[in-house]
C-alpha positions as CSV (number, residue, x, y, z in Angstrom):
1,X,77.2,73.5,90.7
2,X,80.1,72.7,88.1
3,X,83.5,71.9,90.0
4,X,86.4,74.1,89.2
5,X,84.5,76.6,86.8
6,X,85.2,80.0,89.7
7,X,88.3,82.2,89.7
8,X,89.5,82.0,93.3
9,X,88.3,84.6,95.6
10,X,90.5,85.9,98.1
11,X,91.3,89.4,99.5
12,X,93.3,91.8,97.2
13,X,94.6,95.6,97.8
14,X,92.9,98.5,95.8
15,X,95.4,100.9,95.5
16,X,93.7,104.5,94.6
17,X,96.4,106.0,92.4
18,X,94.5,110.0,92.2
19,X,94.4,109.8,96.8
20,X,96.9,107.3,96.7
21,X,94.5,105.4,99.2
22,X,94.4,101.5,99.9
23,X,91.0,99.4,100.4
24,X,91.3,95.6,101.0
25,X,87.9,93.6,99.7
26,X,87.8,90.2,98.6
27,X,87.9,90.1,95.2
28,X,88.5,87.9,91.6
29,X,90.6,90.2,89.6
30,X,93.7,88.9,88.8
31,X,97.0,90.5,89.4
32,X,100.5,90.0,89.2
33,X,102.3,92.4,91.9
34,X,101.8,92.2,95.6
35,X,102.0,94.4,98.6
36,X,102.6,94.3,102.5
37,X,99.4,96.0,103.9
38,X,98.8,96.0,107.6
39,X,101.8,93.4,108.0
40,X,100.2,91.1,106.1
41,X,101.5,90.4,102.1
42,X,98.3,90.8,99.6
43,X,97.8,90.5,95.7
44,X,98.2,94.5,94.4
45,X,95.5,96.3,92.1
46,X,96.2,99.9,90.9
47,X,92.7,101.8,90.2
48,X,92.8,105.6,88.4
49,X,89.4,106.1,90.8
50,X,87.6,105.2,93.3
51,X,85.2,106.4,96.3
52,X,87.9,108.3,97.8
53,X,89.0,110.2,94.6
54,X,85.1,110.3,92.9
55,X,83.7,113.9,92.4
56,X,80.4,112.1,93.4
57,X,81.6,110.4,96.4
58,X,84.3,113.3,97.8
59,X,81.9,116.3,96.9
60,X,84.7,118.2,95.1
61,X,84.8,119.1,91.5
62,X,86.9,117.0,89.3
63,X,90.3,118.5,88.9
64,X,90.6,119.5,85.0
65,X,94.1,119.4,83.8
66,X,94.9,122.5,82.1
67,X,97.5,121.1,80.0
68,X,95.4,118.9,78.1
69,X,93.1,121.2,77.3
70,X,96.0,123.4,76.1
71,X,97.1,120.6,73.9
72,X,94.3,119.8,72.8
73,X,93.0,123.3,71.7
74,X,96.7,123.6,69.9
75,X,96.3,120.5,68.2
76,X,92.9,121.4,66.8
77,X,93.2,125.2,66.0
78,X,97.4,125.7,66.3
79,X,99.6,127.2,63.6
80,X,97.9,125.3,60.4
């Protein structure tokens, strides 16, 4: 194998922003914050979704924001 050609791999925190939980794998992905997780200080990654927050994975239907779908309507079909 070529010397010097592999990002490093080391273990970085998966932060799950939607269940705000925290997974520590080894991993590639580069990242430029850092955390203290389980006194120990790790490279930070912020995910929208994972396992924890996954329709598929939790069994729960995906929360639909209303909102959007208010401003979207309004956008489309408001006051023209």
């Amino acid at each position: 194998m070529k010397q010097d050609i592999h990002p490093d791999f080391r273990p970085v925190v998966f932060h799950d922003l939607t269940s705000n939980e925290k997974f520590l794998i080894g991993s590639t992905v580069a990242t430029s914050e850092t955390i203290e997780y389980e006194g120990e200080t790790y490279p930070l990654f912020k995910v929208e979704i994972s396992s924890a927050s996954h329709p598929y994975y939790t069994g729960k239907k995906a929360a639909i924001s209303a909102a959007g779908r208010v401003d979207k309507f309004n956008k489309r079909y408001g006051k023209k």
